[in-house]
C-alpha positions as CSV (number, residue, x, y, z in Angstrom):
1,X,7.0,-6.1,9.9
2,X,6.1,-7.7,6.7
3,X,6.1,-5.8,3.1
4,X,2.1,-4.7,2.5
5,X,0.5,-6.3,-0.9
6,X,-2.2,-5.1,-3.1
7,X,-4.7,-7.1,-3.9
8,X,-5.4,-6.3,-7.7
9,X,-9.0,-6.3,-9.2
10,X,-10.4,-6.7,-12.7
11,X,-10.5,-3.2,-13.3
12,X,-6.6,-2.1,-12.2
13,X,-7.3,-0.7,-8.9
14,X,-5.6,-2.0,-6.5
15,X,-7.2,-2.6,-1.9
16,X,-6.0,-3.5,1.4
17,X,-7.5,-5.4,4.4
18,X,-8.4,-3.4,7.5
19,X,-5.1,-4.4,9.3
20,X,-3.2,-3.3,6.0
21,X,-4.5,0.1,6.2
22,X,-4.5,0.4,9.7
23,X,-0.3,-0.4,9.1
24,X,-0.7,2.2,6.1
25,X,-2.1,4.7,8.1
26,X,-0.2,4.1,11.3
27,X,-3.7,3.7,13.4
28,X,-5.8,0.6,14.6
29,X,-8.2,-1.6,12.9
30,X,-11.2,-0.3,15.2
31,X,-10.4,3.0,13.9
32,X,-10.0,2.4,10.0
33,X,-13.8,1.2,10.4
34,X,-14.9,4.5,12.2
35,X,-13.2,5.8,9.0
36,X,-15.0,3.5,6.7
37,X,-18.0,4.3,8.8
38,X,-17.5,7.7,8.3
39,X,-17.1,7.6,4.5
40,X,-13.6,8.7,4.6
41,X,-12.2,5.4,2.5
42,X,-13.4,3.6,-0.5
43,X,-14.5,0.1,0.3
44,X,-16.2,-3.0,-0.7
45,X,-17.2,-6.2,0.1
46,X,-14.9,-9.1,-0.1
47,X,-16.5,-11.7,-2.3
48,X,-14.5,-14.5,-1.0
49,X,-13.7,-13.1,2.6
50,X,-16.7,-11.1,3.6
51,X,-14.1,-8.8,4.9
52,X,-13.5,-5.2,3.9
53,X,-11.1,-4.3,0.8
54,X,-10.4,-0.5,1.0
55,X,-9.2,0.7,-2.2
56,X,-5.5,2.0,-1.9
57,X,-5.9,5.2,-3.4
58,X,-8.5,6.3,-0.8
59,X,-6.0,5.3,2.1
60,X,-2.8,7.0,0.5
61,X,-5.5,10.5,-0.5
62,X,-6.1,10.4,3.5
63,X,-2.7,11.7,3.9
64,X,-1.0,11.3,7.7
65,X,-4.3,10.9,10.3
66,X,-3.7,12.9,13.6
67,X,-2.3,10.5,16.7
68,X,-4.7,8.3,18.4
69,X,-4.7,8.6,21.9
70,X,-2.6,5.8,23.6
71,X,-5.9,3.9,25.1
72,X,-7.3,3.8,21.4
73,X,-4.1,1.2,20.4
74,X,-4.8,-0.7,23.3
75,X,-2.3,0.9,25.5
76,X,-2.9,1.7,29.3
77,X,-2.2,5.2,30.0
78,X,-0.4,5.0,33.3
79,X,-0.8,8.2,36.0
80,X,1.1,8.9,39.0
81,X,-2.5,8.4,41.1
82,X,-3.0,4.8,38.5
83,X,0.1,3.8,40.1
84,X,-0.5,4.2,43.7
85,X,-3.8,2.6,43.4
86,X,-2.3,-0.8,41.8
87,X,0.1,-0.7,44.7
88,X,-2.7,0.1,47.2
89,X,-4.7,-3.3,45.6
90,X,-1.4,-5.3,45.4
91,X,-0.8,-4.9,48.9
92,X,-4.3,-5.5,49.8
93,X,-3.6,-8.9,48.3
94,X,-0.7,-9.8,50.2
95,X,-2.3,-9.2,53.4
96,X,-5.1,-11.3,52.1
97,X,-3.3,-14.0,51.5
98,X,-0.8,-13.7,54.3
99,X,-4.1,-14.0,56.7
100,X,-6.1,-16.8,54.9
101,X,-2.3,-18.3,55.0
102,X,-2.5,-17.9,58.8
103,X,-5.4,-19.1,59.7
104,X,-4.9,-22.3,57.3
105,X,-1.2,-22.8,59.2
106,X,-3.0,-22.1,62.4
107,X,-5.8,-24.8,62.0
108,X,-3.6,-27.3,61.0
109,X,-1.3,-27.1,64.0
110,X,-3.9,-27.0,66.5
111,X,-5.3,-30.3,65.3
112,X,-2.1,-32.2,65.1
């Protein structure tokens, strides 16, 4: 992971990007705008960027956030039923294949 900088302004304080404070705050980028949306930070309008600057302060006053559940960072929650049912479709697949495979091998031999 790289070392985070502030971004200074004129007038001292100091901002991240989104993906800064989503490091910051240990949550993703999708939900530091729901905070943004919600008021919760203290943005404004990159000039340059367009992007989102979110002063510091208001991401270090948020203190620790609670977890996001796994499918919010993009991660699959896997079950015991999840499981079965990929295995049900691979096999589905194979057999699939192994009969268009047949058929192919078949049709070849019977007109040579």
């Amino acid at each position: 992971m790289y070392a985070l900088e502030y971004r200074l302004m004129g007038d001292g304080d100091s901002f991240y990007t989104t993906q800064q404070a989503a490091e910051v705050l240990r949550v993703s980028a999708q939900r530091v705008h729901e905070l943004i949306d919600g008021g919760r930070l203290e943005v404004h309008r990159d000039e340059e960027t367009g992007g989102w600057l979110i002063n510091a302060r208001s991401v270090h006053h948020l203190g620790e956030l609670p977890p996001e559940p796994p499918e919010a960072r993009g991660s699959r929650v896997r079950t015991r039923e999840g499981n079965r049912v990929d295995s049900l479709i691979l096999v589905v697949i194979a057999l699939v294949t192994l009969v268009a495979a047949s058929y192919a091998l078949i049709t070849v031999l019977a007109e040579g």
